[in-house]
N, C-alpha and C positions, 0 to 999 in steps of 0.2 A: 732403226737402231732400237734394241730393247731399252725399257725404261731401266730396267735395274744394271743391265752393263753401263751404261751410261753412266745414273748414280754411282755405280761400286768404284767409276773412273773419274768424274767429274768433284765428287765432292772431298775423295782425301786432296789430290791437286789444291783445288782451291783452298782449304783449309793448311793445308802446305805454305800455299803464297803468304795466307795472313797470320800465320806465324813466322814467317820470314819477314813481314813488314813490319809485324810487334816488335820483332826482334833489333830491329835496325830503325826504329820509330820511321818508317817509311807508307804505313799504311795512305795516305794523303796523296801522293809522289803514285802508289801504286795502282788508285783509283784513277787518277789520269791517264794512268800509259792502260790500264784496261780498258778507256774508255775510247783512246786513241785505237786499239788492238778491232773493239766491237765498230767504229767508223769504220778502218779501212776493208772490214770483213763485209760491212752491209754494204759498202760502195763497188765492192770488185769481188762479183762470184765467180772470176777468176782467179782470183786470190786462194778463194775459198778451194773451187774444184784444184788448185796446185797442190795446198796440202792439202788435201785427204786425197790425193792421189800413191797410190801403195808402189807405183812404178817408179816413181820421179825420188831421186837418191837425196839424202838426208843431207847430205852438203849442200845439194842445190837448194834446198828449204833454208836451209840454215843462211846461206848466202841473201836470200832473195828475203826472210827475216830482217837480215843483219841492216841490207839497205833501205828497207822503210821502217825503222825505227832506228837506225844511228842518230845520234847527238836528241835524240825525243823519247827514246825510255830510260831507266835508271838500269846501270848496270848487271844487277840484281837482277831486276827484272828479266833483261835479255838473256844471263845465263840461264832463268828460266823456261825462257821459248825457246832455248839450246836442247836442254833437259827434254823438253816435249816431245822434241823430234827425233831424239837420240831412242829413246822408251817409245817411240810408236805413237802419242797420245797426242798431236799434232791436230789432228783432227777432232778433236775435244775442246781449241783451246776456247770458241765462241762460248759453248757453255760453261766451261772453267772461269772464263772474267767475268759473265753473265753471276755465277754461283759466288764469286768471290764480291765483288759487289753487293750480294744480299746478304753476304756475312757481314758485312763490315756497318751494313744497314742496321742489320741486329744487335751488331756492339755497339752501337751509339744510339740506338732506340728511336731509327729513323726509317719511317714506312715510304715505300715507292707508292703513289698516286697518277694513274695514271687518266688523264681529263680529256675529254673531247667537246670539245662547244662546237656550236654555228658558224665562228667567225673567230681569228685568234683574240686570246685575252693579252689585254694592256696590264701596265704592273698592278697598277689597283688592284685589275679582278685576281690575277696572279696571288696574290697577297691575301686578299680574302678567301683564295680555296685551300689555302695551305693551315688559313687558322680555322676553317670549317674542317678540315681532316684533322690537325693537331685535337680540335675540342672531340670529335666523331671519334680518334681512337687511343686519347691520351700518350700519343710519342713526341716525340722530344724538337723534334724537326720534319720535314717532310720532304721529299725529292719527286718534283712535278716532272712528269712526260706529256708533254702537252700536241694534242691533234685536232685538227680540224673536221667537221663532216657537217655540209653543206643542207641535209636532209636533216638536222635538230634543229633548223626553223630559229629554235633559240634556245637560250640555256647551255647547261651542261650536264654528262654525266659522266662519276667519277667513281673510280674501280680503284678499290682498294685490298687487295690478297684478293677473296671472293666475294667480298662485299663489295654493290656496283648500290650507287646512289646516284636514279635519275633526277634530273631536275632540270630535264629539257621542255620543251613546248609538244615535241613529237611523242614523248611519253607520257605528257598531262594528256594529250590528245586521246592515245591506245588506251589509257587509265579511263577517262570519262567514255569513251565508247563500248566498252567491255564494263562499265555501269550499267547505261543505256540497256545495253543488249541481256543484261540479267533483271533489269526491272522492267522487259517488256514483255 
């Protein structure tokens, strides 16, 4: 999929929703059912390949919508994954709540950080990466995605937009050896 048909689709949508959430103060409410929407999309690439399938009839989306998310999205909401499918854009919607979530990060001055250690972090260290990002890029709040990788020995390293701050064991390692090998 080209990057700018995508953008040209993906970003009025989402911007769409969060003026409908300004609107109805539901911005909060809408962050959940997006988030609920990107679960069940990373859980079921059945899901996935149904809609974006161009064969399979807009009722039957609508229908198979309607029953995983009755009584767990806000109505609103729902008429908008109506909307989606009605206009074709159905297969957009992962990057639509993906896009919509990063607007609503930017109105509150809240950067996604995404961290990977050795071994999960307990709240402590939790708590400490988020006020090492907060001081690292002056926002307001921070929204951790937190992963494991077995191969950083220890430490962490944390990506933040394109800024990536190691501070594992496995990158002091790469670091001091790539010394070594320039002062030999």
């Amino acid at each position: 999929m080209q990057t700018t048909v995508r953008g040209e689709v993906v970003e009025p949508y989402a911007e769409a929703l969060l003026s409908l959430a300004q609107a109805h103060n539901l911005i909060d409410q809408f962050q959940q059912d997006t988030q609920l929407i990107l679960e069940l999309l990373a859980n079921s690439s059945e899901l996935q390949q149904f809609l974006a399938n161009p064969l399979i009839k807009a009722e039957a989306k609508k229908n198979v919508l309607r029953q995983l998310t009755v009584d767990k999205v806000h109505g609103y909401f729902l008429n908008f994954l109506m909307l989606l499918v009605d206009r074709r854009r159905i297969n957009f919607l992962g990057p639509i709540c993906e896009q919509y979530r990063a607007l609503v990060r930017k109105l509150r001055n809240v950067v996604l950080a995404e961290v990977t250690s050795a071994v999960e972090l307990n709240a402590d260290q939790r708590r400490a990466v988020v006020e090492k990002v907060k001081a690292m890029t002056g926002a307001a709040d921070v929204e951790l995605v937190t992963a494991c990788d077995p191969e950083l020995i220890g430490g962490v390293v944390i990506k933040v937009g394109s800024q990536i701050f190691d501070a594992s064991l496995r990158g002091q390692l790469r670091r001091l050896s790539l010394t070594l090998a320039q002062s030999a």
